[in-house]
C-alpha positions as CSV (number, residue, x, y, z in Angstrom):
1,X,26.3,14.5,-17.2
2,X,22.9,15.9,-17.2
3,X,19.6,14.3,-15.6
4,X,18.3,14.5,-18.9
5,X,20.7,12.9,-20.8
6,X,21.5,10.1,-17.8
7,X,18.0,9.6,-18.3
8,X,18.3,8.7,-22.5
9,X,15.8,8.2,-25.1
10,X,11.7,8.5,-23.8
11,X,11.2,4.7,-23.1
12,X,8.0,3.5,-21.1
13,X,9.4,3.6,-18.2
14,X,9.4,7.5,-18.3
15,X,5.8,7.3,-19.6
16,X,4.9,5.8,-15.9
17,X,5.8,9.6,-15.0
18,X,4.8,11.8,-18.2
19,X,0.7,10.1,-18.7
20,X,-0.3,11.0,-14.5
21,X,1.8,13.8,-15.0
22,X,-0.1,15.4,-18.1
23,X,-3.6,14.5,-16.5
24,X,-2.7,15.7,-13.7
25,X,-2.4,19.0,-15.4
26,X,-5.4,19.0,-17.9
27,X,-7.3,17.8,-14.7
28,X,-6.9,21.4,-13.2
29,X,-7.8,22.9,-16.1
30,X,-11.5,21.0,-16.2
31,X,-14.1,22.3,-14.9
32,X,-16.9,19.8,-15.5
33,X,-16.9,16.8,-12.9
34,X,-17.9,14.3,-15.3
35,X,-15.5,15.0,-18.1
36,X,-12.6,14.9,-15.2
37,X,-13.6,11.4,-13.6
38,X,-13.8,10.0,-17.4
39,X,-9.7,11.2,-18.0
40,X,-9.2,10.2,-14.6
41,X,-10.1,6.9,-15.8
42,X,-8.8,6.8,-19.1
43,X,-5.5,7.8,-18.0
44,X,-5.0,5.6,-15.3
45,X,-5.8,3.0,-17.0
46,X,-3.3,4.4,-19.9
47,X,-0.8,4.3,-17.1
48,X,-1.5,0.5,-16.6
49,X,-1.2,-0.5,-20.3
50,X,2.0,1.4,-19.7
51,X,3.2,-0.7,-16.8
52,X,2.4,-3.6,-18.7
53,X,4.9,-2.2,-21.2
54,X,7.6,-1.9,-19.0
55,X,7.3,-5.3,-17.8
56,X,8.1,-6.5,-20.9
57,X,10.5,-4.1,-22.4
58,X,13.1,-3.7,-19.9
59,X,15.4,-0.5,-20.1
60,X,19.0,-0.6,-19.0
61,X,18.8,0.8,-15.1
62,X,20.9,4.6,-15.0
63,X,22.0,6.5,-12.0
64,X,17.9,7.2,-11.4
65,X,15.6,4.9,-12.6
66,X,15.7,1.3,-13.2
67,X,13.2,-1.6,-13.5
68,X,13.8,-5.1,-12.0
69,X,11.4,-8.0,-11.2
70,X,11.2,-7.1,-7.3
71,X,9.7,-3.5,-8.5
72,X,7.9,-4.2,-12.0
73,X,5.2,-6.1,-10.3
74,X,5.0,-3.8,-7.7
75,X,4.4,-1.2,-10.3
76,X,1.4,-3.3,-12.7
77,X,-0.1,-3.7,-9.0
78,X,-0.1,-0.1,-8.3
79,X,-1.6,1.0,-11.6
80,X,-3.9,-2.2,-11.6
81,X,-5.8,-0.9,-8.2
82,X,-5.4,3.0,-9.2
83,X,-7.5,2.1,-12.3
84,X,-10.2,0.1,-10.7
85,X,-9.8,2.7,-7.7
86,X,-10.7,5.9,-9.9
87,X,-13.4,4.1,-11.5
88,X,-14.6,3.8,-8.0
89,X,-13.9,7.2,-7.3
90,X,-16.5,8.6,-10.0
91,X,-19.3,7.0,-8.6
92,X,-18.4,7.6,-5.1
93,X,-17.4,11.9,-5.5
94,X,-21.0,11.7,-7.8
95,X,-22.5,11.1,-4.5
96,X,-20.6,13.0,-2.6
97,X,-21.4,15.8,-4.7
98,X,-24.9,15.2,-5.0
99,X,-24.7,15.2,-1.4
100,X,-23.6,18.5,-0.6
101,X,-20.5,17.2,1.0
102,X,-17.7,17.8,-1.9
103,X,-17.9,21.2,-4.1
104,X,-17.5,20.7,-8.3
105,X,-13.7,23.0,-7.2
106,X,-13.1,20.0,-4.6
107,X,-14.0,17.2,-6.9
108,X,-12.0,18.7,-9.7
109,X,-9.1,18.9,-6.9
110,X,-9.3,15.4,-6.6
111,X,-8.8,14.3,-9.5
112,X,-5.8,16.3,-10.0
113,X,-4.4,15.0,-7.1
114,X,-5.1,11.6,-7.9
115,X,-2.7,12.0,-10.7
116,X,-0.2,13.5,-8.9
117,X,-0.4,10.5,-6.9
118,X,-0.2,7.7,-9.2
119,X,3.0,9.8,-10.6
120,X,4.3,10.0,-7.4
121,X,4.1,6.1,-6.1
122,X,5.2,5.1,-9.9
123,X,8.6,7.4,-9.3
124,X,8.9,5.9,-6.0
125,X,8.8,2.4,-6.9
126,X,10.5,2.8,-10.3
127,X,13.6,4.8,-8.5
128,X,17.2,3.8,-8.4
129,X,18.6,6.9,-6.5
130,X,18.0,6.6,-2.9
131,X,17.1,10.6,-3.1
132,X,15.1,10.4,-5.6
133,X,13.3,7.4,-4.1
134,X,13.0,10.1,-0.7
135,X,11.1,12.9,-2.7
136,X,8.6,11.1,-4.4
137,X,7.5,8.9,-1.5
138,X,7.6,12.3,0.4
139,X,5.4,14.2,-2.6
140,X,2.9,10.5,-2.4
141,X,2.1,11.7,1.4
142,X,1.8,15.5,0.7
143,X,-0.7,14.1,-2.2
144,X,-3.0,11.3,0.4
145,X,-2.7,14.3,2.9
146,X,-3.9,16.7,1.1
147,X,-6.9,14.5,0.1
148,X,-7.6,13.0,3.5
149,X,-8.7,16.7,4.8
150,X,-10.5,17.4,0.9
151,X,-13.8,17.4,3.1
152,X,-12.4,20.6,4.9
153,X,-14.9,19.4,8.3
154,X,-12.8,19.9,11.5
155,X,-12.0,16.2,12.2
156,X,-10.9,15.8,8.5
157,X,-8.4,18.9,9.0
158,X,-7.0,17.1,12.2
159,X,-6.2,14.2,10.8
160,X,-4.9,15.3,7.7
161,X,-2.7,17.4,9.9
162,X,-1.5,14.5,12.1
163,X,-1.3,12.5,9.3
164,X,1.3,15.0,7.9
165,X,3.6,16.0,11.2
166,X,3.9,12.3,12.1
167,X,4.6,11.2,8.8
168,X,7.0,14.2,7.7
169,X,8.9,13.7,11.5
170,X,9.5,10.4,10.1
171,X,10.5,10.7,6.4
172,X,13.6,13.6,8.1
173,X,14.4,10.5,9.8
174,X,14.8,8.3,6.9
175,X,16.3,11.6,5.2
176,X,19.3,11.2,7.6
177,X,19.8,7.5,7.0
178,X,20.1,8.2,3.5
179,X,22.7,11.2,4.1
180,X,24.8,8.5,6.5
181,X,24.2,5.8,3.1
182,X,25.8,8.7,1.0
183,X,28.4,9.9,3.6
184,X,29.8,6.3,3.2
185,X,29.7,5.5,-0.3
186,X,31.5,8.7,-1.5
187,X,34.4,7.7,0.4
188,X,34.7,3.8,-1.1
189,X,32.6,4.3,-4.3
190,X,33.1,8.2,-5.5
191,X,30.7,11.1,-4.9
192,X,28.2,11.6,-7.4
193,X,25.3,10.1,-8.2
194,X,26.5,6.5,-8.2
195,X,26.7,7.2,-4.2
196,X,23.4,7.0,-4.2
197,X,22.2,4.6,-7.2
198,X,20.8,1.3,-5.4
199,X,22.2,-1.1,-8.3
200,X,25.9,0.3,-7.5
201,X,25.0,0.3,-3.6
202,X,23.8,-3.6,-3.6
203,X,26.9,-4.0,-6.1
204,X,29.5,-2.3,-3.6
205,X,27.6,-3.1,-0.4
206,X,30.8,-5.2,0.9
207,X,32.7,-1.9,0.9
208,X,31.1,0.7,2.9
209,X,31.9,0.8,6.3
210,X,29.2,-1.3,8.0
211,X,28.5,0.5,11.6
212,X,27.5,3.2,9.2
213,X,24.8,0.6,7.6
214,X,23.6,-0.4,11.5
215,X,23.1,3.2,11.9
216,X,21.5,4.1,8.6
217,X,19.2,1.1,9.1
218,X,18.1,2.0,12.0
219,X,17.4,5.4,11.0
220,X,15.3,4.1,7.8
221,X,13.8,1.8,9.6
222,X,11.9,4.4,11.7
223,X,11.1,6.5,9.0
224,X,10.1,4.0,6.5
225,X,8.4,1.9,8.9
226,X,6.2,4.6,10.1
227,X,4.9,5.2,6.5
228,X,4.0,1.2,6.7
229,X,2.2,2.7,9.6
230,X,4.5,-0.3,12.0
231,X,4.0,0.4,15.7
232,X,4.4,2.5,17.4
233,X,4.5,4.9,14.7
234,X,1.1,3.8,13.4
235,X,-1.1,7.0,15.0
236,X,-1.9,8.6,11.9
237,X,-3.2,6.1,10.0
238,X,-6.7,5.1,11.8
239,X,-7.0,8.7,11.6
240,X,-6.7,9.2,8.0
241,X,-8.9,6.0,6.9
242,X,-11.9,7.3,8.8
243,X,-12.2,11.1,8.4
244,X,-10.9,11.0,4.7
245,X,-12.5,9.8,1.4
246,X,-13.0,6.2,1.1
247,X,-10.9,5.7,-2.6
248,X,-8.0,6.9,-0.6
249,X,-8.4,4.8,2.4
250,X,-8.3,1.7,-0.2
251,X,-5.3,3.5,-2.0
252,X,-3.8,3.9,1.6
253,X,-4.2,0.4,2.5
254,X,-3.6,-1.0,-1.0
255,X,-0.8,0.6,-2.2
256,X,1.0,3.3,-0.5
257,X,1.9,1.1,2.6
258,X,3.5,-1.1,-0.3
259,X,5.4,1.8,-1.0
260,X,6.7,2.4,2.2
261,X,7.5,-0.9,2.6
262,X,9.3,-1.7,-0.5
263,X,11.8,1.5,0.5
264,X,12.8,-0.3,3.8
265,X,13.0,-3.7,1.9
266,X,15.6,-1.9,-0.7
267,X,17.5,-0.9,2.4
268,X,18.0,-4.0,3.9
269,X,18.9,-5.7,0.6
270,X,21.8,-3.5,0.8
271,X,22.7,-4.1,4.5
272,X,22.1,-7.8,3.9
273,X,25.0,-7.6,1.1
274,X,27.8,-6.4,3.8
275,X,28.6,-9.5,5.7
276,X,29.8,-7.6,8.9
277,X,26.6,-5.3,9.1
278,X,24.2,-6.5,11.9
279,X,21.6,-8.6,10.5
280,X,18.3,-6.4,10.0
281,X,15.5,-9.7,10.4
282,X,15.4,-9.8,14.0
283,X,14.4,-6.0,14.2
284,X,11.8,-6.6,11.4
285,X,10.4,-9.7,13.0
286,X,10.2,-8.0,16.5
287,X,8.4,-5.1,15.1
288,X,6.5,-6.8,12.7
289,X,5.1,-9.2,15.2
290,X,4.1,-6.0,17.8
291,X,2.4,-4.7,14.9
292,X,0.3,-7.8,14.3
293,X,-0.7,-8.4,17.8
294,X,-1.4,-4.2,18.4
295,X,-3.3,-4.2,15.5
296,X,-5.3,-7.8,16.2
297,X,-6.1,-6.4,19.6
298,X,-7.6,-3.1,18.4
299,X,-10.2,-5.2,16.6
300,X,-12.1,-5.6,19.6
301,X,-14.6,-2.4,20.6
302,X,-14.2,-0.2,17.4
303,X,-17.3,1.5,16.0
304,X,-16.2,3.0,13.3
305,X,-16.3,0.7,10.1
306,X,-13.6,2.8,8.2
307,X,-11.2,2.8,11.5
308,X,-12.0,-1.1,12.4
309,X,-10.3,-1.8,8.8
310,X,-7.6,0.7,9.2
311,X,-6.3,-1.5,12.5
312,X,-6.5,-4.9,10.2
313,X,-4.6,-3.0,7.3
314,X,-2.1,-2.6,10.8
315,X,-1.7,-6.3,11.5
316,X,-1.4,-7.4,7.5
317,X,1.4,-5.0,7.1
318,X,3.2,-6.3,10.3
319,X,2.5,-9.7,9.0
320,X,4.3,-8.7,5.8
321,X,7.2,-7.0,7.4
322,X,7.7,-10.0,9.9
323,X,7.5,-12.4,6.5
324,X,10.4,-10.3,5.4
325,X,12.1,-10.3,8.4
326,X,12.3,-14.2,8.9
327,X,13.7,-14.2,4.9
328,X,14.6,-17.2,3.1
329,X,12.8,-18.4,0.5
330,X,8.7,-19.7,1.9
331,X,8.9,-16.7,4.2
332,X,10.5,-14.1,1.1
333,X,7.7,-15.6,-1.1
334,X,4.8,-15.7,1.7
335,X,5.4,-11.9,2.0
336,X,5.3,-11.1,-1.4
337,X,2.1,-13.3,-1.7
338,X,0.7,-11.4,1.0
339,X,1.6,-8.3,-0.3
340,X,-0.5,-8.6,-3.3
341,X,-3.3,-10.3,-1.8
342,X,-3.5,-7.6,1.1
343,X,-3.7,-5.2,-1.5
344,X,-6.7,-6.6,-3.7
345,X,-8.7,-7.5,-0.2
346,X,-7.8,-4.5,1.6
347,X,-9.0,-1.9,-1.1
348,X,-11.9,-3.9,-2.3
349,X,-13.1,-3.8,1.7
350,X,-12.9,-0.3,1.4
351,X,-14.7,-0.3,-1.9
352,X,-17.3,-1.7,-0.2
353,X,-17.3,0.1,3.1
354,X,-17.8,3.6,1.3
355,X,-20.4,2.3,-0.4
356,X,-22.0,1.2,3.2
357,X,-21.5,4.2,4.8
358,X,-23.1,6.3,1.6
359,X,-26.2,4.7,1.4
360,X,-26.5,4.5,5.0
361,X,-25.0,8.0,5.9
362,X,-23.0,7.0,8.5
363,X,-20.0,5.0,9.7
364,X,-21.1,3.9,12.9
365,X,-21.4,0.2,13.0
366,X,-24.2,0.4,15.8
367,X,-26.4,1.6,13.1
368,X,-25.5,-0.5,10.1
369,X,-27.4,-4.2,10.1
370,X,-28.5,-6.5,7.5
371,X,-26.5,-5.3,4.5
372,X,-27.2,-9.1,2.6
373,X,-31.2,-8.4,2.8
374,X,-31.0,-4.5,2.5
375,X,-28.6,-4.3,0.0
376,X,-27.5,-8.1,-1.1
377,X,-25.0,-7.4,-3.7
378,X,-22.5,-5.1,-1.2
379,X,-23.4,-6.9,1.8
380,X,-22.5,-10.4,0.6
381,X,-19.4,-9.0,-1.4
382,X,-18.5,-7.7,2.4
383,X,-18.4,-10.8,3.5
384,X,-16.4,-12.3,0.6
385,X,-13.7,-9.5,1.7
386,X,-13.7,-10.2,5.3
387,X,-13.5,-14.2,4.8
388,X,-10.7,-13.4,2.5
389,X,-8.7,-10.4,5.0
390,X,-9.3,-13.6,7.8
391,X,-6.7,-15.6,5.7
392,X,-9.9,-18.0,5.3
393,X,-9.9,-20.6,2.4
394,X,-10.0,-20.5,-0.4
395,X,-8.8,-17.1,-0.1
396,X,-5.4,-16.1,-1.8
397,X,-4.3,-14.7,1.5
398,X,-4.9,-18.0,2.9
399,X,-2.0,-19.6,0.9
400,X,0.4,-16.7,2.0
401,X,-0.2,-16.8,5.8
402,X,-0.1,-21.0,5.4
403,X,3.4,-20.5,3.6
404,X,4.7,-18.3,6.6
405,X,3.2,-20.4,9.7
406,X,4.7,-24.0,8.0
407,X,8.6,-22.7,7.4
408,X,7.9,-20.2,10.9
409,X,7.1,-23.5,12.8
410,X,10.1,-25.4,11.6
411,X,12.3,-22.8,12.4
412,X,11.6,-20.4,15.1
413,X,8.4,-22.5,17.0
414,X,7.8,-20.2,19.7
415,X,7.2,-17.2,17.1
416,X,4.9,-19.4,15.6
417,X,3.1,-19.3,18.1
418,X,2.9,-15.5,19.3
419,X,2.2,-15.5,15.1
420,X,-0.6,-17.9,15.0
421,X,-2.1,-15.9,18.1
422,X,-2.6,-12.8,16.6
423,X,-4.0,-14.2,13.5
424,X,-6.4,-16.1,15.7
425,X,-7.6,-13.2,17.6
426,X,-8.2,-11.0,14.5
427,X,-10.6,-13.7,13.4
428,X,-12.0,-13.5,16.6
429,X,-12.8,-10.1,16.1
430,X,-13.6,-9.7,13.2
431,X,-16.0,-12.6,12.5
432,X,-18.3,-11.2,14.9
433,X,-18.8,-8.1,13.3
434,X,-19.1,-9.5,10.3
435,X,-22.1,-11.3,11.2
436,X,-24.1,-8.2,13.0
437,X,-23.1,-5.9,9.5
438,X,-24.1,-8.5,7.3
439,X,-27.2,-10.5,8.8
440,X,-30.4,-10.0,11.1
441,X,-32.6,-7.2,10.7
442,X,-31.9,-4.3,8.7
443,X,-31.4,-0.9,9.9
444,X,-31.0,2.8,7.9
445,X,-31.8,3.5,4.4
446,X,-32.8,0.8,2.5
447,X,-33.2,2.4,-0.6
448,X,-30.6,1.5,-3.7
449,X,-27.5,2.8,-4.3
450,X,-26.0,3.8,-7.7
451,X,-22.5,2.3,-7.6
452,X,-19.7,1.3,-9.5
453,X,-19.3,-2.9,-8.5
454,X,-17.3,-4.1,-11.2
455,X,-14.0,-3.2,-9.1
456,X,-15.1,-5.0,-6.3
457,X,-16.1,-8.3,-7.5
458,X,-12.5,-8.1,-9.9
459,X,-10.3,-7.4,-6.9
460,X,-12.1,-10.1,-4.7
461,X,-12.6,-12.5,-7.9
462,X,-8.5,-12.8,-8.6
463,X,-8.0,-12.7,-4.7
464,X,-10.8,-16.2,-4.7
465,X,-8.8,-17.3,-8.2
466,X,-5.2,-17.3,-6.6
467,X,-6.6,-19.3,-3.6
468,X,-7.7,-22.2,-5.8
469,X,-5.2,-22.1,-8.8
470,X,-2.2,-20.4,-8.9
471,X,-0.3,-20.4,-12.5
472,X,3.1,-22.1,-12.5
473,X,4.7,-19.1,-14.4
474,X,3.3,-16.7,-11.9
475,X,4.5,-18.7,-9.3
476,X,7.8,-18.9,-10.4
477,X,8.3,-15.5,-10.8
478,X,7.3,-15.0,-7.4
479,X,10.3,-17.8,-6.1
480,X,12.6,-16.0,-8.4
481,X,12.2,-12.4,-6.7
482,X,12.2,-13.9,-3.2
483,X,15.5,-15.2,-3.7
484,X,16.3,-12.0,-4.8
485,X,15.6,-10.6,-1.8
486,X,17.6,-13.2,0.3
């Protein structure tokens, strides 16, 4: 049988792919900046109405795509902060532009690209062949790499390049793991295919032979995980967030370590299905928890605003892949939680920071002061963010890292512990600089900025809502996909 007619009638969930698809390629095609950040906008936020769609029409899953509750919300998340993120954008590239630093060619670049992203995080999430899960997350870092080095400035090229080398190494990694998946499911299950369709994987998962799963684990683990930018494999991504522009630093916190993330999670719902594989927490909590104190640690002494976030988007997403590791249900639902809430803080910070370092051309925090008396509307919705990316209350993130410390503490104390730590000593690090960005006497420009704030004060507004009120509905859908993932 054909892709094409495996794949069936156009439903929505094949208009997740076709709307960033199509804009993508009018987007090359249009010359004039304005008219390309205005169906940049229109069609990501197309792309959302979509995802909305899907959620409540669900197609039957085939050999390649499928739509569940673990990945549906996933998706409306992903479209949510690429709409509010490209309405960023056209403010942001107008001043880049005005600026001198991006050409009309480069801006219309970006756009494209943009597109090409969206489509390629939608296909990854929305994927139910393990392959075809590979090649899109693979085309969603040839996409953020190509637009971290869009500035074309030595340091920009750098990064991008390390960015890519690190991250490709990694993916051929993950490559193999899926190869060793396949090896072992055409020999129990057929070749084909359903070798590789995750529904008939989780299904099967009892009969393929598990020291192949410990192997291709470990293998997926590495390669996903570096995407998640987990240490030690976490080089590129300071890197990335400060030399490239700041709408993809938020996407790159916000949603494509979510990405990566949810690859590995789909691998260990399969190994978690064979009851003689090893068990894959203890490897998630060990790394997660060296991610969270690495990344806690490199707080402390950085100067650059952009790269002092990029280390905090570090600890979160070890926080989350420890939550996952420790499973059950509080710790399964405290990592999904988190997930979200990471995601709203994370790129509304960076909404903010690229507004910063515009109006005060630079990114050194030596030379940024007083943002709530120069500029009070950015420099007090900073320090709504940073209360909120501190886990502080009543941030949302403050219910998610409560959930995980309470069932942590009555079952593993000591990690607890080591948890609580790190989570201390981020607030440690970060309060501090709060308070010299945000208060005393200003320094730079003080003259106002022309920015888009709307995304901002949304992102941090349902970060501040979920704190204090949670719906019951959304909260049981949140139980029901942590049991899911066991």
């Amino acid at each position: 049988m054909s892709l094409l007619a495996d794949l069936g009638a156009i439903q929505p969930i094949h208009f997740a792919l076709i709307i960033p698809a199509v804009a993508a390629g009018i987007l090359v095609l249009i010359p004039g900046y304005r008219l390309g950040s205005q169906i940049n906008i229109v069609s990501s936020f197309l792309t959302l109405l979509n995802a909305l769609a899907i959620f409540h029409t669900r197609p039957e899953p085939n050999y390649y795509l499928f739509v569940d509750d673990f990945n549906i919300y996933l998706v409306v998340l992903t479209d949510f902060i690429s709409f509010t993120t490209s309405a960023f954008s056209a403010s942001y590239l107008a001043h880049e532009k005005e600026t001198g630093r991006l050409t009309r060619g480069y801006a219309r670049f970006y756009h494209a690209m943009f597109q090409c992203m969206i489509l390629s995080m939608n296909l990854a999430l929305l994927s139910n062949s393990l392959g075809l899960m590979w090649v899109a997350v693979e085309a969603a870092t040839m996409t953020t790499v190509i637009m971290v080095g869009i500035y074309r400035t030595e340091a920009a090229i750098r990064a991008s390049w390390k960015y890519f080398m690190l991250t490709s190494l990694a993916i051929s990694l993950a490559l193999f793991g899926i190869t060793l998946i396949y090896f072992t499911a055409s020999v129990t299950i057929g070749s084909g295919p359903a070798a590789l369709a995750w529904t008939v994987l989780r299904d099967n998962a009892n009969l393929l032979d598990p020291a192949v799963l410990n192997v291709a684990f470990v293998f997926a683990f590495v390669g996903f995980g570096t995407k998640v930018g987990l240490v030690p494999c976490h080089a590129w991504l300071p890197d990335a967030h400060s030399e490239g522009p700041t709408p993809i630093s938020a996407v790159l916190s916000g949603l494509l370590l979510n990405v990566g993330l949810y690859a590995l999670l789909r691998f260990k719902m399969i190994i978690v299905g064979n009851g003689l594989a090893l068990e894959p927490g203890p490897l998630m909590v060990g790394v997660g928890l060296v991610s969270l104190l690495f990344g806690s640690l490199m707080l402390y002494r950085r100067w650059d605003i952009k790269r002092l976030f990029s280390y905090s988007s570090i600890e979160h997403m070890g926080l989350i892949t420890f939550a996952f590791g420790m499973g059950g249900p509080l710790a399964n639902l405290a990592g999904l939680l988190h997930m979200v809430m990471h995601s709203l803080t994370k790129s509304a910070i960076f909404f903010v920071v690229g507004h910063v370092a515009q109006v005060k051309g630079t990114q050194d925090m030596a030379k940024i002061r007083g943002l709530t008396t120069s500029h009070p509307v950015i420099g007090w919705l900073l320090v709504v963010g940073v209360i909120s990316i501190c886990g502080l209350p009543p941030s949302g993130l403050f219910m998610s890292e409560f959930l995980l410390i309470t069932t942590t503490f009555s079952r593993e104390p000591i990690l607890a512990v080591i948890l609580v730590l790190g989570l201390l000593i981020a607030l440690g690090n970060l309060i501090p600089r709060l308070h010299a960005l945000a208060f005393g006497v200003p320094e730079g420009n003080l003259e106002p900025l022309k920015t888009a704030i709307w995304p901002l004060v949304l992102h941090l507004g349902l970060v501040l809502g979920a704190g204090l009120y949670l719906p019951e509905p959304l909260f049981a859908w949140f139980q029901h996909v942590a049991a899911m993932l066991g």
